[in-house]
VOPAGU-2260 file (C-alpha; in pm, 1 decimal, decimal comma):
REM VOPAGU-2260
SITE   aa  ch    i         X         Y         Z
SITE  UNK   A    0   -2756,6    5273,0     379,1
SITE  UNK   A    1   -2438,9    5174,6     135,9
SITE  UNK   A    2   -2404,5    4793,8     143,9
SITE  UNK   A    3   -2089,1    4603,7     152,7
SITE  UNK   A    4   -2226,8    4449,0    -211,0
SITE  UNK   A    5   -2266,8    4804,6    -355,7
SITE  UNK   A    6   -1910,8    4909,7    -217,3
SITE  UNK   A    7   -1738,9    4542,9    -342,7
SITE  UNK   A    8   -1588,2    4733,8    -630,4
SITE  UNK   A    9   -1392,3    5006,4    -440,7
SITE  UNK   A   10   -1112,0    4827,6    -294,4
SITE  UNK   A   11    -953,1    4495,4    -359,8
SITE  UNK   A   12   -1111,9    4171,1    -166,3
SITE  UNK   A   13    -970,2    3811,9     -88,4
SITE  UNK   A   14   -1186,9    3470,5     -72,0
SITE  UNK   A   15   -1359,0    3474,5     234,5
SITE  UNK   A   16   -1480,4    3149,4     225,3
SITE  UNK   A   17   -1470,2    2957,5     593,9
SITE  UNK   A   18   -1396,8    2544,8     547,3
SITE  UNK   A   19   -1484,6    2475,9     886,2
SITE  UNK   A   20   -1821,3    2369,0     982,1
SITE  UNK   A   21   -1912,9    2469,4     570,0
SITE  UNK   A   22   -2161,5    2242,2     402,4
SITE  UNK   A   23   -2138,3    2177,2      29,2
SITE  UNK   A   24   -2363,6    2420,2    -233,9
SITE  UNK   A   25   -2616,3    2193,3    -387,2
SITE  UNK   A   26   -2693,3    2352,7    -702,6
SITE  UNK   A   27   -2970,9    2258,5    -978,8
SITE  UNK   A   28   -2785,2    2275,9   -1277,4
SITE  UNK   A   29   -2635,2    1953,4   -1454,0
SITE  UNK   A   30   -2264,6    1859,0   -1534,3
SITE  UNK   A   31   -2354,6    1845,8   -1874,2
SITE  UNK   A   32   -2463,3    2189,4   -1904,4
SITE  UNK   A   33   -2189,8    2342,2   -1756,4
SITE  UNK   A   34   -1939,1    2100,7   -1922,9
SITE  UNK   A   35   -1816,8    2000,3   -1550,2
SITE  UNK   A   36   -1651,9    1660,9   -1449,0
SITE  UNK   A   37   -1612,7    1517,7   -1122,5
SITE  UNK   A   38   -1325,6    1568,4    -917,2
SITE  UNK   A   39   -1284,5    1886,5   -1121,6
SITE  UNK   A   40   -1163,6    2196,3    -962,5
SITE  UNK   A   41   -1347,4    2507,2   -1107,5
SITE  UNK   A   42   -1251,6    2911,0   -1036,7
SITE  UNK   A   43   -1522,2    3098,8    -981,7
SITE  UNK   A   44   -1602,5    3517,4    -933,8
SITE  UNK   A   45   -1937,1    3617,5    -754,5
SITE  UNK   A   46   -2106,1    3903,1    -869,5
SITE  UNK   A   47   -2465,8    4037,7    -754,1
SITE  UNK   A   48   -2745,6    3956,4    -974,5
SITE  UNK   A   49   -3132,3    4024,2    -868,8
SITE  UNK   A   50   -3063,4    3983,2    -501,5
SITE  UNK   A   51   -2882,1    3686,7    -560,7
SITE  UNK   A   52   -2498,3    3582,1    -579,1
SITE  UNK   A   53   -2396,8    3441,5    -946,4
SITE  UNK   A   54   -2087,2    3251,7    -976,3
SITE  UNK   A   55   -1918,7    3306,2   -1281,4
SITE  UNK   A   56   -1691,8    3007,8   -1356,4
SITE  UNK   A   57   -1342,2    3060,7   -1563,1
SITE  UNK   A   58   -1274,6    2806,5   -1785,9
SITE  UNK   A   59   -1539,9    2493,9   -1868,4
SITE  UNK   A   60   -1726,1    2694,4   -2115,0
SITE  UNK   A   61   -1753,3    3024,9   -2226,8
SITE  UNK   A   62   -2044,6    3235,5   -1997,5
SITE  UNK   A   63   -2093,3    2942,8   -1786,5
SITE  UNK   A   64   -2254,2    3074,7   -1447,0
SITE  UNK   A   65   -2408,0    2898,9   -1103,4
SITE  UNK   A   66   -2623,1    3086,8    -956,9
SITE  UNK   A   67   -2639,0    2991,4    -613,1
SITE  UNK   A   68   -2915,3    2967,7    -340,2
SITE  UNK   A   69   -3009,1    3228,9    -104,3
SITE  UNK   A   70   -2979,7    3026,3     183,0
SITE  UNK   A   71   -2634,4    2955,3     235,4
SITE  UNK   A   72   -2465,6    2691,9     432,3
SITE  UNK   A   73   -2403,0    2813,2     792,9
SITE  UNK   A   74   -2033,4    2966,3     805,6
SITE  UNK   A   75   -2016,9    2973,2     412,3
SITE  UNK   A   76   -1963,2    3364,1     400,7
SITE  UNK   A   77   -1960,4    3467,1      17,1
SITE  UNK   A   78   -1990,6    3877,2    -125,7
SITE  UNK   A   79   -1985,6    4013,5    -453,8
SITE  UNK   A   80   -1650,3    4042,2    -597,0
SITE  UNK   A   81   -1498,1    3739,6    -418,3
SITE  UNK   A   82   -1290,6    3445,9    -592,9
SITE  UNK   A   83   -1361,6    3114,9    -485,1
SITE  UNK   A   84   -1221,8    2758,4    -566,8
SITE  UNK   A   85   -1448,0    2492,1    -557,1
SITE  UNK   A   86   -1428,6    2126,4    -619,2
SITE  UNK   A   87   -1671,0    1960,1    -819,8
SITE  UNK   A   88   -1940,9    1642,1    -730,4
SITE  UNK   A   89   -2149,3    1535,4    -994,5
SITE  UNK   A   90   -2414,1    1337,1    -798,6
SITE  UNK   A   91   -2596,8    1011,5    -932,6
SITE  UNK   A   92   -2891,3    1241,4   -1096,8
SITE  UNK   A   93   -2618,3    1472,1   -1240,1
SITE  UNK   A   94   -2672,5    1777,8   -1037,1
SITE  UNK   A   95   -2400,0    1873,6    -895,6
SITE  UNK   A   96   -2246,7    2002,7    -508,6
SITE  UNK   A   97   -1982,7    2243,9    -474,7
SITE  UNK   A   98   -1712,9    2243,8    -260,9
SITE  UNK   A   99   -1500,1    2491,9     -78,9
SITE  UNK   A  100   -1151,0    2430,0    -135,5
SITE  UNK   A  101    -958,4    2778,6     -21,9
SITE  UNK   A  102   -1008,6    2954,5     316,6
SITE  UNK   A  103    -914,5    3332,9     354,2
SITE  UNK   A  104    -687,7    3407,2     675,2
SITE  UNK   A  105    -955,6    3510,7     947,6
SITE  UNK   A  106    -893,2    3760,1    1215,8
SITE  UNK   A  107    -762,3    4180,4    1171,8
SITE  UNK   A  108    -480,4    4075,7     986,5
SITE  UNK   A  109    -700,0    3930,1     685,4
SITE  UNK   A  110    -802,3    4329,0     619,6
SITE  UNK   A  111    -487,8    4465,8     554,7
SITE  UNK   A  112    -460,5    4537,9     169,8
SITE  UNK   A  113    -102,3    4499,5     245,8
SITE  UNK   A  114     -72,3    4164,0     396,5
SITE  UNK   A  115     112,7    3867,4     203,9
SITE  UNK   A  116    -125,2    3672,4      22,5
SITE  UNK   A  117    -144,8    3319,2     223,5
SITE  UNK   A  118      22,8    3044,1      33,7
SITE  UNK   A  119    -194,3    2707,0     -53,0
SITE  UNK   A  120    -127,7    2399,9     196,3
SITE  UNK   A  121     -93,1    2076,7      81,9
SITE  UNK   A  122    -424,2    2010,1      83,4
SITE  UNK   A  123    -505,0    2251,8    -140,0
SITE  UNK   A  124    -218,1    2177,4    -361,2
SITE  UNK   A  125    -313,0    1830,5    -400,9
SITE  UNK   A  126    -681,8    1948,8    -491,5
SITE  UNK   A  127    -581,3    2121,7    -807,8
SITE  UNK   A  128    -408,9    1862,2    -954,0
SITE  UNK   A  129    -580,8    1728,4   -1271,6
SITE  UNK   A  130    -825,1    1375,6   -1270,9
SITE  UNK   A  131    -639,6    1196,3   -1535,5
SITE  UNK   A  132    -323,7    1106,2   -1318,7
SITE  UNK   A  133    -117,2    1140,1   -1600,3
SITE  UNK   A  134     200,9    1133,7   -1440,3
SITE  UNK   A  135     146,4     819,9   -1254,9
SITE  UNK   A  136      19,2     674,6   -1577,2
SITE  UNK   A  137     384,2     760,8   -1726,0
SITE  UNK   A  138     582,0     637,3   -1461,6
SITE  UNK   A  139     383,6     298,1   -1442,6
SITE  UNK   A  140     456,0     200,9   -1827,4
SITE  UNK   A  141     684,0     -68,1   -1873,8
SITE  UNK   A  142    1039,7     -70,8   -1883,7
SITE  UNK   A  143    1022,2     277,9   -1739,9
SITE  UNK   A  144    1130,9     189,7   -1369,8
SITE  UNK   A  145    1353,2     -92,8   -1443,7
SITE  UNK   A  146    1560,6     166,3   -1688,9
SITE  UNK   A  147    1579,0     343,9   -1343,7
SITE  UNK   A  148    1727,3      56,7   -1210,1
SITE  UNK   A  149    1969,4      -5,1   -1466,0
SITE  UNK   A  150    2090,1     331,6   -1468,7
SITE  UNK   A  151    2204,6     266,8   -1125,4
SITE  UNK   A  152    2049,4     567,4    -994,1
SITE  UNK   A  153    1899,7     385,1    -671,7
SITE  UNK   A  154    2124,7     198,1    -436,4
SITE  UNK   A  155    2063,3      32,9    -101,4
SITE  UNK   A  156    1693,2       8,5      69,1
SITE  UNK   A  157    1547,9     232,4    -214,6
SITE  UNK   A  158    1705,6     -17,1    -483,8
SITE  UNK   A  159    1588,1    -293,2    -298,8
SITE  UNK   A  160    1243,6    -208,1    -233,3
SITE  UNK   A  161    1202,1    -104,7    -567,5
SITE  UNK   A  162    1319,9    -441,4    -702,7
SITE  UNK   A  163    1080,8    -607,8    -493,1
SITE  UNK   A  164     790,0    -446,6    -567,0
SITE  UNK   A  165     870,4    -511,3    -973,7
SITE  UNK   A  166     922,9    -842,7    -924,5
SITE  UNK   A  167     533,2    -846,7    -757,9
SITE  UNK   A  168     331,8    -681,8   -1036,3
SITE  UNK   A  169     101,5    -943,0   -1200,5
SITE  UNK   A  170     131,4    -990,2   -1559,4
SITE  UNK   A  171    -208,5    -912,0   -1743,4
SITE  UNK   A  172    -338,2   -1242,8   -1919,7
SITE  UNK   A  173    -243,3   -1396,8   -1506,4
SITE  UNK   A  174    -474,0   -1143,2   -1366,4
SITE  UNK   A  175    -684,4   -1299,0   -1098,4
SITE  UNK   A  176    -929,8   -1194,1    -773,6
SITE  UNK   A  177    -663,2   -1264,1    -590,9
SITE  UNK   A  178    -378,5   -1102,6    -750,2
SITE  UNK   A  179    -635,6    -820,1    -817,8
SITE  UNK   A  180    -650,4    -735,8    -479,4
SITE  UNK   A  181    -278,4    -760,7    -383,5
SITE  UNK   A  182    -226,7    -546,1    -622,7
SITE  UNK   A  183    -468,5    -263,4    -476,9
SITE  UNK   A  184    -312,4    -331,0    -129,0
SITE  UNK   A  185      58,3    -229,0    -296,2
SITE  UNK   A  186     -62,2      46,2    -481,4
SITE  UNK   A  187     -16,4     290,1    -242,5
SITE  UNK   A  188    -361,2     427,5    -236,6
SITE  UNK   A  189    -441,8     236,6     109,0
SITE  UNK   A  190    -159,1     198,8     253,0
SITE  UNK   A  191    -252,5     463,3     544,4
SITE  UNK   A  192    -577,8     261,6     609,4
SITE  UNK   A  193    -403,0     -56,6     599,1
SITE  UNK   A  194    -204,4      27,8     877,4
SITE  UNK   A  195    -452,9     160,7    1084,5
SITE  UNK   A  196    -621,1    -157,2    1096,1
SITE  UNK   A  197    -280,4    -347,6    1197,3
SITE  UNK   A  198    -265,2    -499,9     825,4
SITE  UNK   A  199      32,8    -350,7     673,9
SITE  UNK   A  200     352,3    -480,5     832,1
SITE  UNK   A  201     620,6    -573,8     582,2
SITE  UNK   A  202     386,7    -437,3     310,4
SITE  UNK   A  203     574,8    -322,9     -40,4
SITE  UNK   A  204     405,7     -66,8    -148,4
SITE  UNK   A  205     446,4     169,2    -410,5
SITE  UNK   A  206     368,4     507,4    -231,3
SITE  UNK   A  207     644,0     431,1      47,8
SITE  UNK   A  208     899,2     302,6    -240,4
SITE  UNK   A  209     852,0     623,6    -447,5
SITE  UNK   A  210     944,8     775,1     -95,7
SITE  UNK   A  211    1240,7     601,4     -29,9
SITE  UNK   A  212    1331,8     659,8    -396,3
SITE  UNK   A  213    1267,9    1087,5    -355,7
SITE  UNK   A  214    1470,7    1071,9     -20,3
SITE  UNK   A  215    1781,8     918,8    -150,6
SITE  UNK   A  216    1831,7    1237,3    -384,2
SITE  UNK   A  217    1690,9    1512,3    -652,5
SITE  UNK   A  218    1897,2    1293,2    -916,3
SITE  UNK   A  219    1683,3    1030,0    -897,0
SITE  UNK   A  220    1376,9    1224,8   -1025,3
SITE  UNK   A  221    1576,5    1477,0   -1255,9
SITE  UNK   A  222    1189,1    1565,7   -1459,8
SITE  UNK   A  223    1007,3    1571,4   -1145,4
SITE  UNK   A  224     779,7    1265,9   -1227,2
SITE  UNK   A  225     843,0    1076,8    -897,2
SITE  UNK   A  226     713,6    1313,1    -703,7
SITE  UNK   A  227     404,5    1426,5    -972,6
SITE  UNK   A  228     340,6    1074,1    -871,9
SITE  UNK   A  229     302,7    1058,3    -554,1
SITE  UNK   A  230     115,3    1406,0    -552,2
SITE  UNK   A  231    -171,8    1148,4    -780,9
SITE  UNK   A  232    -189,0     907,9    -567,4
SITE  UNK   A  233    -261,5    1162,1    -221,9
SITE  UNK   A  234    -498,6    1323,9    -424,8
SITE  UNK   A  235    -710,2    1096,4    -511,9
SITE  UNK   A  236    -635,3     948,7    -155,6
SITE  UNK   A  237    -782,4    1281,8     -81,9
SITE  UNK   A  238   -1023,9    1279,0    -277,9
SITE  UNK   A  239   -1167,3     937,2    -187,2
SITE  UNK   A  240   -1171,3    1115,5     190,3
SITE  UNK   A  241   -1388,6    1386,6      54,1
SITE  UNK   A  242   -1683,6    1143,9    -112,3
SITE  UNK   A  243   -1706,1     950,0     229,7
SITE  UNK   A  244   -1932,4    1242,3     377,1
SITE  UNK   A  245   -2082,8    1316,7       9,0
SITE  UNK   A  246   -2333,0    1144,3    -190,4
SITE  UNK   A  247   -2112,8     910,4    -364,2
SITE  UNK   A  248   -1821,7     675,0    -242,5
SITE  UNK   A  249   -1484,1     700,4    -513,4
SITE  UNK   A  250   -1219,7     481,5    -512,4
SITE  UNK   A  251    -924,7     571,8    -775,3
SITE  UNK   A  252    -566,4     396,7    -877,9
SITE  UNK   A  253    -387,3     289,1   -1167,7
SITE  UNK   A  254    -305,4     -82,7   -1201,1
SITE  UNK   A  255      11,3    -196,8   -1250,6
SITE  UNK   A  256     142,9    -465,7   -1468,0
SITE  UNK   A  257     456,7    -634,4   -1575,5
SITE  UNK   A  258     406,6    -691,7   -1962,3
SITE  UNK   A  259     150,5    -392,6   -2062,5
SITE  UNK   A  260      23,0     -96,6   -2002,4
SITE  UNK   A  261    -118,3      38,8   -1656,4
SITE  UNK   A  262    -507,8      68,3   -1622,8
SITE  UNK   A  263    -651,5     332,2   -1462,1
SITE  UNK   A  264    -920,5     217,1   -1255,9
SITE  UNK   A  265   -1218,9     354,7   -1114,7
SITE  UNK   A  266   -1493,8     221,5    -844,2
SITE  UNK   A  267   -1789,6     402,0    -717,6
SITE  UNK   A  268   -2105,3     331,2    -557,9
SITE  UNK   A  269   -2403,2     569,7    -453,4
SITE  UNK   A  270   -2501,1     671,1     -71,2
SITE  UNK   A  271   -2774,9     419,9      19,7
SITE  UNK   A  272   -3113,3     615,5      55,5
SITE  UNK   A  273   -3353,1     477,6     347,7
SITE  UNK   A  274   -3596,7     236,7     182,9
SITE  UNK   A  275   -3385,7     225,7    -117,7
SITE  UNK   A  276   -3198,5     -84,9    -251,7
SITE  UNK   A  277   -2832,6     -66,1    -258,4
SITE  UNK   A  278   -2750,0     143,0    -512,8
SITE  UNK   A  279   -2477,2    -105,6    -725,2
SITE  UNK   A  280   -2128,9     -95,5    -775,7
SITE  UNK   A  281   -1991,4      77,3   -1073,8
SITE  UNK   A  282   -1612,6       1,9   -1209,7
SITE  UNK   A  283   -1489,9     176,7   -1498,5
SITE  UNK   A  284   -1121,1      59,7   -1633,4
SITE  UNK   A  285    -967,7     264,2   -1938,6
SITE  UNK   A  286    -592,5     172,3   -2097,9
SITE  UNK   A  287    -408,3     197,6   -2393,4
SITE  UNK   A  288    -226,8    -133,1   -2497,1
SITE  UNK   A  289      16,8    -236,1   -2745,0
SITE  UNK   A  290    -201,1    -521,6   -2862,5
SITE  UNK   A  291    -537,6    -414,6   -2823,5
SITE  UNK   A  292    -539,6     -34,7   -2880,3
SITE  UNK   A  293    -709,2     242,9   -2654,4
SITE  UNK   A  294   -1037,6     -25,1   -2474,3
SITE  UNK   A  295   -1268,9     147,2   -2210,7
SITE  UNK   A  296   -1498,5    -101,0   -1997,7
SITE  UNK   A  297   -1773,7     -16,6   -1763,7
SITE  UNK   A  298   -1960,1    -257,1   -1567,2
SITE  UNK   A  299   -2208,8    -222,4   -1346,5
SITE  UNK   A  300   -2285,2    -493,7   -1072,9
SITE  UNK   A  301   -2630,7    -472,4    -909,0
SITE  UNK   A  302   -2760,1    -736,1    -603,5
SITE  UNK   A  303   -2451,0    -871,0    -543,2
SITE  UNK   A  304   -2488,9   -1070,5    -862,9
SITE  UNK   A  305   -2594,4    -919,0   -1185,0
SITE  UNK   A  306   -2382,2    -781,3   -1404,0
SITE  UNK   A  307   -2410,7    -483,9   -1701,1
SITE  UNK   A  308   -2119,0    -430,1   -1897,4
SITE  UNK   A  309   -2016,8    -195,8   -2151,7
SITE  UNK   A  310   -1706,7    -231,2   -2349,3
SITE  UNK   A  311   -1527,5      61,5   -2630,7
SITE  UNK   A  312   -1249,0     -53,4   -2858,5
SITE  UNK   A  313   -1084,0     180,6   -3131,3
SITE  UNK   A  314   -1005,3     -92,2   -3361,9
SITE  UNK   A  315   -1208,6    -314,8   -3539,7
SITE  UNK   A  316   -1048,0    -627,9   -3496,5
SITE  UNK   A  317   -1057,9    -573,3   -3122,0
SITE  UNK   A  318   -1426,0    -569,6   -3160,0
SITE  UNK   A  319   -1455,2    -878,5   -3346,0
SITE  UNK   A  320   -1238,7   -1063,9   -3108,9
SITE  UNK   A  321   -1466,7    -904,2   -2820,2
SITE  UNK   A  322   -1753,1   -1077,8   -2969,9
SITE  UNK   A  323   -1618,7   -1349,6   -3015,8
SITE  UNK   A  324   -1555,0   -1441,6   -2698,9
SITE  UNK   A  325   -1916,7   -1267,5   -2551,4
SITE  UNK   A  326   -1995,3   -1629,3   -2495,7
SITE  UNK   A  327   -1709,8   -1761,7   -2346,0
SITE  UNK   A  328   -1721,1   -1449,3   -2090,9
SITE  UNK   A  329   -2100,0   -1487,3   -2020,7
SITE  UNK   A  330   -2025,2   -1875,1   -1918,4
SITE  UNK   A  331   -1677,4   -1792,3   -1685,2
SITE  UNK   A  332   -1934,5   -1532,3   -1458,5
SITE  UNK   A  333   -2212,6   -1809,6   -1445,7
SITE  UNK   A  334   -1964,5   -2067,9   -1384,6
SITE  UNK   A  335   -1885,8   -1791,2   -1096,3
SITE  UNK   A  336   -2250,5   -1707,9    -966,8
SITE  UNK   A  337   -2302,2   -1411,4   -1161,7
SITE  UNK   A  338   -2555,9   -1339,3   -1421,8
SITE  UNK   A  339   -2465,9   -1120,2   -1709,8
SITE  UNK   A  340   -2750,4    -890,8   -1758,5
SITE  UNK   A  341   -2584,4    -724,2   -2082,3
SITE  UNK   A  342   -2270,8    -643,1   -2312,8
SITE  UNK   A  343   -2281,8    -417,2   -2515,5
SITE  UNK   A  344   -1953,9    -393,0   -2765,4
SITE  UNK   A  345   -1879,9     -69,5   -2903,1
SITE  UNK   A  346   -1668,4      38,2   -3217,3
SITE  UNK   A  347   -1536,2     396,7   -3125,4
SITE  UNK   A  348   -1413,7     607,1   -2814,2
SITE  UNK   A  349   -1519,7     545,8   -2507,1
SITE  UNK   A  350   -1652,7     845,1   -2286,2
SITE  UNK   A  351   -1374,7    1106,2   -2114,7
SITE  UNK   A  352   -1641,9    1055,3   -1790,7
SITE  UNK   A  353   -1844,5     759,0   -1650,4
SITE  UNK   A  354   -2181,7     762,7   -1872,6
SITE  UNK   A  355   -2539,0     786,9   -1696,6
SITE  UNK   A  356   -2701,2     417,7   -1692,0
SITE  UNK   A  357   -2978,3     357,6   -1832,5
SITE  UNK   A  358   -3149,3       6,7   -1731,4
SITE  UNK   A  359   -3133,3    -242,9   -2041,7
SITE  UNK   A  360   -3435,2    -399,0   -2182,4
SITE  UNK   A  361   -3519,4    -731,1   -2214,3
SITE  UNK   A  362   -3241,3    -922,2   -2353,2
SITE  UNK   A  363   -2928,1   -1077,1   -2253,1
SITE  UNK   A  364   -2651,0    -972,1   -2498,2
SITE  UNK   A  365   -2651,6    -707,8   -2710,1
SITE  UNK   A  366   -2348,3    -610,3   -2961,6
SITE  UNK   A  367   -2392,6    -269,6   -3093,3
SITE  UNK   A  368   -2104,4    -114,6   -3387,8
SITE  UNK   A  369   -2058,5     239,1   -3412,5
């Protein structure tokens, strides 16, 4: 008997890969090995290796293969020779799941060599768009939006609207809880569940002003960055959707403010195990500023009250003032009901990805130079 594996080679195949009813691939191998991030979309071609299916991934690293389990997901439908985009999960350990991401059309029509290749959807447009949400972070600079306005190049409910929500972002040294999370509410990235739960009449927010701004004409967004925009924020929209049924819960934006630079913000927090604790609530904030340089900070918040943070600054003097003010820091969270655990200053880059955690020893302020 000739199997479809041993024939793969004579004719040209697409992805048939089924989304509905598909479970994840768990795989054993680590993010690190394969150089993987996550969010990441990866390209993959299967090939038949010792009665197994090896996915050969284009791009991370050289010769970097999966090879995958024998027992499939029910309705995942892979063969030797197929191409397959998957999106990336690193989970807690660092293993990591795989994702379908492109369906092949199903039916007699999907076996014509002849037929029109099917184009992405939106969906799957929005899931290859990078992590970093670059554009956003370019649009967001100051001084960029209100040249927009000054150009005249809005007029009427887009100029309005667009002047309003200006006129809300909080300056940077004023940043408090409160303005904190006003600002997440008019970010855009919520605005969907906000009104879903009755909580977003009236709301400014930036996803609907970019909107109004791509409606009232092409000339508006002459290099395209308006709407590279919005396509960050419904992706990681989208991608926040995807971690609710993973392992991991993501929450993404960029931070707006008046006088500096945006921050790109990042929260997660595991899947609660039965008879586990809560696993704790990781935020990771990254921005370049005019006044303090390129600063990474990672802190960790476990039992609602302790506190692990970890802080990179390229320049020196940064540093210094950092530790400086360690003190003054650890006494505003007490002062607050929190207990800082540990802060660790670092001289140097901070990591491209969130770093594993590793519980600190006994101690309650440590101030390490690099």
């Amino acid at each position: 008997m000739i199997t479809g594996a041993e024939t793969a080679h004579l004719n040209l195949k697409t992805p048939v890969i089924y989304l509905d009813g598909t479970l994840p691939l768990v795989v054993e191998r680590t993010a690190a090995e394969l150089g993987l991030r996550d969010g990441q979309v990866v390209q993959g071609t299967l090939e038949s290796k010792f009665d197994n299916l090896r996915l050969n991934l284009q791009g991370p690293q050289p010769g970097s293969y999966i090879d995958l389990p024998k027992d499939l997901p029910p309705g995942l439908r892979l063969a030797s020779g197929d191409t397959a985009l998957f999106r990336v999960q690193v989970l807690a350990n660092g293993t990591i799941m795989l994702r379908p991401l492109q369906a092949a059309p199903t039916g007699p029509a999907s076996a014509s060599a002849t037929a029109a290749p099917a184009l992405p959807g939106r969906t799957e447009q929005l899931g290859f768009r990078p992590p970093d949400m670059n554009a956003l972070l370019q649009l967001l600079k100051p001084g960029l939006l209100e040249g927009l306005l000054q150009r005249g190049q809005a007029s009427g409910p887009e100029l309005g609207a667009l002047q309003q929500w200006l006129r809300l972002r909080p300056n940077m040294a004023q940043l408090t809880p409160e303005k904190l999370q006003q600002a997440m509410q008019r970010s855009g990235f919520m605005t969907e569940s906000l009104l879903s739960q009755g909580l977003g009449a009236g709301l400014i927010d930036l996803k609907s002003v970019l909107r109004q701004l791509m409606r009232a004409g092409s000339a508006i967004d002459k290099d395209g960055l308006i709407g590279d925009s919005l396509d960050d924020i419904e992706s990681r929209q989208l991608m926040g959707q995807e971690s609710i049924s993973g392992h991991e819960w993501v929450f993404s934006m960029m931070l707006p403010f008046s006088d500096a630079e945006p921050v790109a913000m990042r929260l997660t927090r595991g899947r609660r195990q039965p008879g586990q604790p809560k696993p704790p609530l990781v935020i990771h904030l990254h921005t370049r500023n005019q006044d303090l340089g390129e600063v990474w900070l990672q802190t960790r918040i476990s039992e609602q009250t302790e506190v692990d943070m970890v802080m990179w600054a390229e320049r020196e003097d940064v540093v210094a003032r950092a530790k400086a003010l360690a003190s003054n820091l650890e006494q505003e969270l007490d002062s607050a009901g929190l207990n800082m655990t540990r802060l660790q200053i670092i001289h140097g880059q901070g990591p491209k990805e969130p770093t594993p955690y590793a519980p600190p020893g006994m101690g309650s302020l440590l101030d390490v130079q690099t």
